[in-house]
RODO-2510 file (C-alpha; in nm, 4 decimals, decimal comma):
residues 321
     n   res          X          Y          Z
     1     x     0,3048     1,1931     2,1194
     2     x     0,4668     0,9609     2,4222
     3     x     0,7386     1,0436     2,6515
     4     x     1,0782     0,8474     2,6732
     5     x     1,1073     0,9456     3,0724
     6     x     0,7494     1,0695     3,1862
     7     x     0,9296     1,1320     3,5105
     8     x     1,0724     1,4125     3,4060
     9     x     0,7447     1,5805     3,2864
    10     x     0,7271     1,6698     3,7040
    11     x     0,9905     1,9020     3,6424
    12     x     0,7111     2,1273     3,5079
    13     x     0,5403     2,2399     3,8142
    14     x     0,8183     2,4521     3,8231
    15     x     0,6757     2,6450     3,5734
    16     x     0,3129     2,8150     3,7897
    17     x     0,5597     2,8796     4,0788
    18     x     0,7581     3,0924     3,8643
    19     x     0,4751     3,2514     3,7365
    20     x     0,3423     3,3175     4,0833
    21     x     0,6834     3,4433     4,2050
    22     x     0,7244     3,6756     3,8874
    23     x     0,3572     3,8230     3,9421
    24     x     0,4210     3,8909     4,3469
    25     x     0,7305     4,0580     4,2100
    26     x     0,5407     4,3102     3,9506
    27     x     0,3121     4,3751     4,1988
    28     x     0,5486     4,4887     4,4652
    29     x     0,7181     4,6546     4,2546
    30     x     0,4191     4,8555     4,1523
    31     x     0,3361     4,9169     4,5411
    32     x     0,7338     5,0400     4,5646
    33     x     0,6699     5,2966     4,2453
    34     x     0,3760     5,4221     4,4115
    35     x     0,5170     5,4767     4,7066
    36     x     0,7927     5,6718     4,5780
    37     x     0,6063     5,9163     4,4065
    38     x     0,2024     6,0094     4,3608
    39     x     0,0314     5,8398     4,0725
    40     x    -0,0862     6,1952     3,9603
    41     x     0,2856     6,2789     3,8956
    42     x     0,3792     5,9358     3,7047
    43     x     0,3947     6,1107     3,3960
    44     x     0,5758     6,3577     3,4254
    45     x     0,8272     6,1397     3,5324
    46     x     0,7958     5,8707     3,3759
    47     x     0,6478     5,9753     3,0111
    48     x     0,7389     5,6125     2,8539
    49     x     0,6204     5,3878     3,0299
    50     x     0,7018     5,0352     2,8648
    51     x     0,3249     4,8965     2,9640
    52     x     0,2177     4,5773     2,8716
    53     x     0,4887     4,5023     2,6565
    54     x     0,7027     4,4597     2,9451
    55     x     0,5995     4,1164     3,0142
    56     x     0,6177     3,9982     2,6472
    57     x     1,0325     3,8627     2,7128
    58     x     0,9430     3,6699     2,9901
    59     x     0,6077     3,4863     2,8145
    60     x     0,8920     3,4065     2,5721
    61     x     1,1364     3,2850     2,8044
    62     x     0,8818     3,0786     3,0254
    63     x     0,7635     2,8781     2,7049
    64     x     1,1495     2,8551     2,5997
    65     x     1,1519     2,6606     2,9364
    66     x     0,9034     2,4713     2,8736
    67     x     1,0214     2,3243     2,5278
    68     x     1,3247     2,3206     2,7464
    69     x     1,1248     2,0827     3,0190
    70     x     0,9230     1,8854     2,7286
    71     x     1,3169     1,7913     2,5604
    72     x     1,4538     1,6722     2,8647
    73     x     1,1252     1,4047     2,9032
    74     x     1,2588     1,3054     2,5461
    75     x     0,9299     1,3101     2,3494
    76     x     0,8670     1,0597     2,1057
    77     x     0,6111     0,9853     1,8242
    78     x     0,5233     0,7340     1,5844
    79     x     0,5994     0,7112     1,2623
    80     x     0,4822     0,4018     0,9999
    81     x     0,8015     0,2365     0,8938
    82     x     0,8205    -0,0886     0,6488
    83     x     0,7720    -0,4700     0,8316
    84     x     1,1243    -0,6150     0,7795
    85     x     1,1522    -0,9593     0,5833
    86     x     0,7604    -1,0173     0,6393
    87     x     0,6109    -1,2161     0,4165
    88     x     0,1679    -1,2386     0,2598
    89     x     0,0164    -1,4930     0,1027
    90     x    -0,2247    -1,3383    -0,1144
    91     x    -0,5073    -1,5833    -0,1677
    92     x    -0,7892    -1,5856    -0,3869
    93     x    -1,1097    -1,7995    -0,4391
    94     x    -1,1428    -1,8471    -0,8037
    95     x    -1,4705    -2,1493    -0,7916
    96     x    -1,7354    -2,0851    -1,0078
    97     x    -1,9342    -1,8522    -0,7672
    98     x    -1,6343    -1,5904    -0,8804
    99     x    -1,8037    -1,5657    -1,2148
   100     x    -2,1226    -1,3903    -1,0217
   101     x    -2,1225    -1,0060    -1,1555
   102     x    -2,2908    -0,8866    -0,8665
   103     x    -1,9598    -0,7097    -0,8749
   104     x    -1,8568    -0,5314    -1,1243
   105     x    -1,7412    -0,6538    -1,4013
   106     x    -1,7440    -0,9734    -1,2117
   107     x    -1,5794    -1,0571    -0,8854
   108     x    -1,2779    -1,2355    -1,0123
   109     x    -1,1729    -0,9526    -1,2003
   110     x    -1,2706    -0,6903    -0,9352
   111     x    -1,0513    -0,9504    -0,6859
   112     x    -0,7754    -0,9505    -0,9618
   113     x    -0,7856    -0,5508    -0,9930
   114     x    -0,7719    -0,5169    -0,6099
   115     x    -0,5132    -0,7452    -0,5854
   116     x    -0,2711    -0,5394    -0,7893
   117     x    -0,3473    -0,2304    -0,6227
   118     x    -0,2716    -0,4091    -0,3017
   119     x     0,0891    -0,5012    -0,4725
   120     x     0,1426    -0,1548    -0,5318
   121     x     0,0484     0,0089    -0,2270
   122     x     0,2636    -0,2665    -0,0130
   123     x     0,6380    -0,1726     0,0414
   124     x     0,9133    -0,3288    -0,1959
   125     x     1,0916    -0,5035     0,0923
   126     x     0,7776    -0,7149     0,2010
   127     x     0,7290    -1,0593     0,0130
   128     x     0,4488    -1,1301    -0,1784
   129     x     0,3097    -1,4877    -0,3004
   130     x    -0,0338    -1,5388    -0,4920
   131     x    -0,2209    -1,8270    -0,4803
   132     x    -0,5953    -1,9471    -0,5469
   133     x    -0,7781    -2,2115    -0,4291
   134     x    -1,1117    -2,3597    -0,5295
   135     x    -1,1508    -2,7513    -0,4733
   136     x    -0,7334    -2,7607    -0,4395
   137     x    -0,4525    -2,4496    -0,3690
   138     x    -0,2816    -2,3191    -0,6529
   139     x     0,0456    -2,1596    -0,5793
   140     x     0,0828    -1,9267    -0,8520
   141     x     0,3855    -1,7431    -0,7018
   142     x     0,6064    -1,8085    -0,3899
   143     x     0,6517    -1,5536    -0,1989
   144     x     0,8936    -1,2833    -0,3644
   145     x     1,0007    -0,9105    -0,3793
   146     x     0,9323    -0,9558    -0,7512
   147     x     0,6547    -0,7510    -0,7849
   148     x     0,6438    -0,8484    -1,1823
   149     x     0,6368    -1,2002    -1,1156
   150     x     0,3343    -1,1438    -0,8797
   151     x     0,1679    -0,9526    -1,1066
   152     x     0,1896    -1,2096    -1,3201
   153     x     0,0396    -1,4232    -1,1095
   154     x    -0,2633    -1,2801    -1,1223
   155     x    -0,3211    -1,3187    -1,4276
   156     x    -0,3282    -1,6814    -1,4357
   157     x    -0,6406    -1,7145    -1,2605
   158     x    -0,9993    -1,8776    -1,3795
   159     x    -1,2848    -1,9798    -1,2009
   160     x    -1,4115    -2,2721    -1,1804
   161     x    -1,4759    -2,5639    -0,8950
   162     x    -1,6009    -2,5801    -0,5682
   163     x    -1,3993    -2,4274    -0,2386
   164     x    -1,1988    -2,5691     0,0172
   165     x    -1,0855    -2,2980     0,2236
   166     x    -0,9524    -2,4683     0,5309
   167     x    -0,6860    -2,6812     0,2625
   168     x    -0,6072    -2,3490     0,1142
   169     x    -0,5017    -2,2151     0,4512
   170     x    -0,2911    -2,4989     0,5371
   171     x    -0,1056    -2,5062     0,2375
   172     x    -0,0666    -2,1272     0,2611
   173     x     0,0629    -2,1528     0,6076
   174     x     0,3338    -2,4638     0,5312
   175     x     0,4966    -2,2075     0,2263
   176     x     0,5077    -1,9057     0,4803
   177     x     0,6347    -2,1265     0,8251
   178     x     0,8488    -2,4233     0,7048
   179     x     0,8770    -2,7227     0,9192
   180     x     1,2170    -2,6788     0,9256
   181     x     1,1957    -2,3118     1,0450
   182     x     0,8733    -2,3772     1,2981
   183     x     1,0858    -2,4331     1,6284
   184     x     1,2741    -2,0681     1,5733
   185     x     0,9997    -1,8557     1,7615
   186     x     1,2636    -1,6128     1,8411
   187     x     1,3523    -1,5662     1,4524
   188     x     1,0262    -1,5672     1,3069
   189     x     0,9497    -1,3024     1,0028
   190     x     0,6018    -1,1482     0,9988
   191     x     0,3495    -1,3545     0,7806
   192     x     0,0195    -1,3073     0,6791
   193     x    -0,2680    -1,4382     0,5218
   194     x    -0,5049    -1,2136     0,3180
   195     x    -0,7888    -1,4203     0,1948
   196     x    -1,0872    -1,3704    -0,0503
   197     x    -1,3821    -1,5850    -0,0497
   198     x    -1,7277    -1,5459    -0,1895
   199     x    -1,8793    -1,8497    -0,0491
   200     x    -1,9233    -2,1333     0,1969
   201     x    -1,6245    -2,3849     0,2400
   202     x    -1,7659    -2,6886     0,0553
   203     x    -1,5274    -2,9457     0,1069
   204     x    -1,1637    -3,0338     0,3527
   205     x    -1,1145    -2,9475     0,6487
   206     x    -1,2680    -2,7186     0,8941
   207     x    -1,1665    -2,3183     0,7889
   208     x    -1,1836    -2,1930     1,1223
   209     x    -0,9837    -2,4420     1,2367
   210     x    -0,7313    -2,4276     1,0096
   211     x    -0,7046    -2,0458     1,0861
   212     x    -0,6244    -2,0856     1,4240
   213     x    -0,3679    -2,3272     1,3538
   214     x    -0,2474    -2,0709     1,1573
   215     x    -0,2333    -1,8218     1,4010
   216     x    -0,0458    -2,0883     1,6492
   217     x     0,2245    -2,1080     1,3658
   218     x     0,2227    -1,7413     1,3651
   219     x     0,0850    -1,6505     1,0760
   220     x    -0,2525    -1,3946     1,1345
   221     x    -0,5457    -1,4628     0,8886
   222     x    -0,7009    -1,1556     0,7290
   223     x    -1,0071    -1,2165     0,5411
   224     x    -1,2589    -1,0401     0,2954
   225     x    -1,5638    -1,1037     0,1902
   226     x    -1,6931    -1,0305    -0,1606
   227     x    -1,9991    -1,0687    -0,2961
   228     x    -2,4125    -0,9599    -0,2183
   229     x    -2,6883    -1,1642    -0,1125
   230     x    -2,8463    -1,1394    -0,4575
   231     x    -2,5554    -1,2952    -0,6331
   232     x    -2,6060    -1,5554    -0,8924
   233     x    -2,4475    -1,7596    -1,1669
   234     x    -2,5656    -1,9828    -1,4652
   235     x    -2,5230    -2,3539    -1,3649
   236     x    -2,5550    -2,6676    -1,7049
   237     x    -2,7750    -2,8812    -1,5826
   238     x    -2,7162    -3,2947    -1,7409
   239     x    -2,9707    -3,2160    -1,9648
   240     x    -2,7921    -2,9321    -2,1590
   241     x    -2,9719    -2,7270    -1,9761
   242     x    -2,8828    -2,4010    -1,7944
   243     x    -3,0368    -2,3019    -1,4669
   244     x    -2,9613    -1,9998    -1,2050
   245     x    -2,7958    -2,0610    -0,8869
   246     x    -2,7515    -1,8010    -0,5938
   247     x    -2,4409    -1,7677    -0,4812
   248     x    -2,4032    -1,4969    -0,1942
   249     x    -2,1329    -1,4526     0,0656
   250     x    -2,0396    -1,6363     0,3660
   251     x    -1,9224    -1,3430     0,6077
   252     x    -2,0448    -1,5579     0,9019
   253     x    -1,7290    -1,8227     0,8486
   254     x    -1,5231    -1,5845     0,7522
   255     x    -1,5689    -1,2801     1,0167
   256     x    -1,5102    -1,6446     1,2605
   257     x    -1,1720    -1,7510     1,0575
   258     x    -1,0511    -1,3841     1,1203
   259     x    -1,1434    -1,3452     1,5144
   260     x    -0,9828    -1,7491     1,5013
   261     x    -0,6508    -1,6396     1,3367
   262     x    -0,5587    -1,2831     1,4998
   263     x    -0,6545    -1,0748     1,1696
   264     x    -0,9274    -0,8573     1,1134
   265     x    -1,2886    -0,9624     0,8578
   266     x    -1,3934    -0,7300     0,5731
   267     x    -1,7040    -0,7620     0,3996
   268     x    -1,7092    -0,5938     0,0442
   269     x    -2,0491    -0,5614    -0,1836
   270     x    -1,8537    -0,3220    -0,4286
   271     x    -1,5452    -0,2815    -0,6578
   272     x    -1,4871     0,0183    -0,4907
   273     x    -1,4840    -0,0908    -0,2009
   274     x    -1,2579    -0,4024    -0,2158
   275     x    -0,9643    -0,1978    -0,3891
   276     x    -1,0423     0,0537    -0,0327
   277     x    -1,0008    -0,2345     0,1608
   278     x    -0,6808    -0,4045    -0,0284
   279     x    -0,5791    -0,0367     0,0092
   280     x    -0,5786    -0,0452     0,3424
   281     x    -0,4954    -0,4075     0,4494
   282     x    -0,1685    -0,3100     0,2435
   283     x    -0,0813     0,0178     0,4618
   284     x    -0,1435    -0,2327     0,7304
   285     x     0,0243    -0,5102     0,6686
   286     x     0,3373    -0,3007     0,5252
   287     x     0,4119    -0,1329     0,7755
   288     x     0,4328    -0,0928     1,1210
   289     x     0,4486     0,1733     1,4083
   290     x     0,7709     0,3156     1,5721
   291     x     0,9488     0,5272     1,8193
   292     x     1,0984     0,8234     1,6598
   293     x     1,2906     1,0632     1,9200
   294     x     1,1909     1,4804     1,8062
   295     x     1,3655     1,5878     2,1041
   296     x     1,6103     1,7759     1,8461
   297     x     1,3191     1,9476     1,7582
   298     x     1,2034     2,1211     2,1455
   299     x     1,5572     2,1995     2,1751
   300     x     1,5578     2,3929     1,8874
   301     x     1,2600     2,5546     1,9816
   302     x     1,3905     2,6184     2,3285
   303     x     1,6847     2,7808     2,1745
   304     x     1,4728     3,0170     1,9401
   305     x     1,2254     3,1075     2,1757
   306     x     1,5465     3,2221     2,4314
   307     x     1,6699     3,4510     2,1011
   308     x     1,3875     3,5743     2,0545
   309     x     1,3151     3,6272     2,3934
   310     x     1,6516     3,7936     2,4701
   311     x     1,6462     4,0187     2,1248
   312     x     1,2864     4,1590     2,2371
   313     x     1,4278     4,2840     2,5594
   314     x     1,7252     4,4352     2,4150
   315     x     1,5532     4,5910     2,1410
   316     x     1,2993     4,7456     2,3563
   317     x     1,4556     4,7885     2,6857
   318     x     1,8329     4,7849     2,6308
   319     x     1,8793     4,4794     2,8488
   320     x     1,8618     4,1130     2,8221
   321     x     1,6264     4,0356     3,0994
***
């Protein structure tokens, strides 16, 4: 919880002095009793004595004062609210590597389930294009509100190739900031990359570079790696042959492309895991933190504690304060 004018949180020291005044009062007040007539005769004269009770209306009405105090700072506290006209490029490796099933089944199907888990946890109002990339980027599906059409999307994947991440970036970033629309800093959307790799850039340009030109377009890379260290595929050798090549991860590039391009790295040797972290780069992504005023709500409390307060006395004293 935050404070629209802190300032007014000073107010509050008012609040002790009160308290010290109020307990200098019961105590002379005490003295004064005593004075009037000898503790040995107090109950005879005074047979109901309220006791400890009697302090129980003001408690209420010093904390009614201090909602009172806390409404007038105008608290505040965030709330997650859906990014407006933002735009994420979902991209996927699909080279051969993504046939490894390291991950179960295999990763481009444990990438493809993610994927659609990350469509439905994202808000309606954010766009949404797919695309994969091994040697060349595939745009599957511009990015849309259409979560049908993205789904879609997905489907049309199949591995196969080498990887060229740093292309794949580039192209990703010329869909999400048109030329045309680069010079309006002031106007820009929120756009995002969320990339999945399971291996080393083999070919185009330099992925960490193209990352950071992403991020000075203003477009943040998020990236994910998938895959273990004992990953491996089945490779046809010229002779008919089939032999096994490893294939494991490259978080190294990949944690660099994310620190490069103002997102965040994930490394993921599970299914489980990568829907968890699609999970959450969708909450993240989707949505974003702001001010909501609940200075309604310490009014009202104000207000009920000063009933309350009030009715206490009345009931047991026959007098509002």
């Amino acid at each position: 919880m935050s404070f629209g004018h802190p300032t007014a949180l000073l107010a509050l020291v008012v609040v002790p002095v009160l308290v010290a005044v109020y307990v200098a009062r019961t105590r002379q007040q005490g003295r004064a009793a005593a004075a009037f007539a000898s503790p040995v005769l107090a109950d005879s004269h005074s047979p109901q004595r309220p006791g400890p009770r009697r302090h129980v209306p003001y408690l209420i009405f010093g904390l009614a004062l201090v909602a009172l105090l806390l409404a007038v700072a105008r608290p505040q506290r965030s709330v997650a609210v859906p990014v407006e006209r933002a735009s994420i490029m979902l991209m996927t490796d699909v080279s051969g590597s993504m046939l490894a099933t390291d991950i179960t089944p295999d990763r481009l199907s444990a990438a493809r389930d993610a994927a659609e888990q990350f469509l439905n946890t994202i808000p309606k109002r954010v766009n949404i294009g797919i695309m994969a990339f091994n040697q060349r980027a595939s745009v599957l599906q511009s990015p849309t509100q259409d979560r049908a059409a993205a789904f879609d999307a997905l489907q049309q994947m199949q591995a196969g190739g080498g990887t060229a991440t740093g292309v794949a970036v580039q192209t990703a970033v010329g869909i999400l900031r048109p030329s045309s629309r680069r010079q309006q800093t002031d106007s820009r959307a929120p756009a995002a990359i969320v990339l999945l790799s399971d291996g080393a850039s083999t070919r185009g340009v330099d992925p960490v570079k193209a990352a950071a030109a992403a991020k000075k377009a203003g477009v943040r890379v998020y990236t994910v790696a998938l895959g273990t260290p004992n990953g491996t595929i089945r490779v046809m050798r010229r002779n008919g042959t089939y032999q096994t090549k490893p294939v494991p991860p490259d978080p190294t590039t990949l944690r660099q492309m994310a620190e490069a391009g103002g997102g965040a790295f994930y490394a993921s040797a599970s299914s489980a895991k990568l829907s968890q972290v699609y999970e959450r780069l969708g909450s993240e992504l989707g949505t974003r933190k702001a001010k909501r005023s609940i200075v309604p709500a310490f009014a009202a409390a104000a207000a009920l504690l000063m009933l309350i307060g009030g009715g206490t006395s009345v009931r047991w004293f026959g007098r509002l304060i």
